[in-house]
N, C-alpha and C positions, 0 to 999 in steps of 0.2 A: 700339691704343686704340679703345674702340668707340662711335660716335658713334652718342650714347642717340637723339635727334630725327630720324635716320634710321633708327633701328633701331623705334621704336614708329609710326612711320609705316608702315614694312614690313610691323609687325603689325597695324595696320589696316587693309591692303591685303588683307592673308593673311587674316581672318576673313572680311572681304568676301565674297573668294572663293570661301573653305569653305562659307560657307553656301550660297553659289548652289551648288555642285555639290552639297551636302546637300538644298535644295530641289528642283533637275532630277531627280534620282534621288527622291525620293516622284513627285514630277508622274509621270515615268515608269513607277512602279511603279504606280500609280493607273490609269491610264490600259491600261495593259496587263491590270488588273486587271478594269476597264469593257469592254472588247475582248474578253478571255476570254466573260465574260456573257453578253455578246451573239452570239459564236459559239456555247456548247451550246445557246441556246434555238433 
């Protein structure tokens, strides 16, 4: 049996999460991106 109030709590947890590693990866890519620039010039 699946106990719903641990289980939407888990997915609150989990979106949490996903976004921050959705957020670190732009920062990242951004940043890498700034870095690039600055080395051809």
């Amino acid at each position: 049996m699946i106990n719903y109030a641990d289980f939407f709590a888990s997915l609150d947890i989990m979106w949490k999460g996903m976004a921050g590693l959705f957020a670190v990866c732009i920062f990242v890519m951004l940043f890498v991106y700034v870095i690039r620039k600055f080395i051809r010039k």
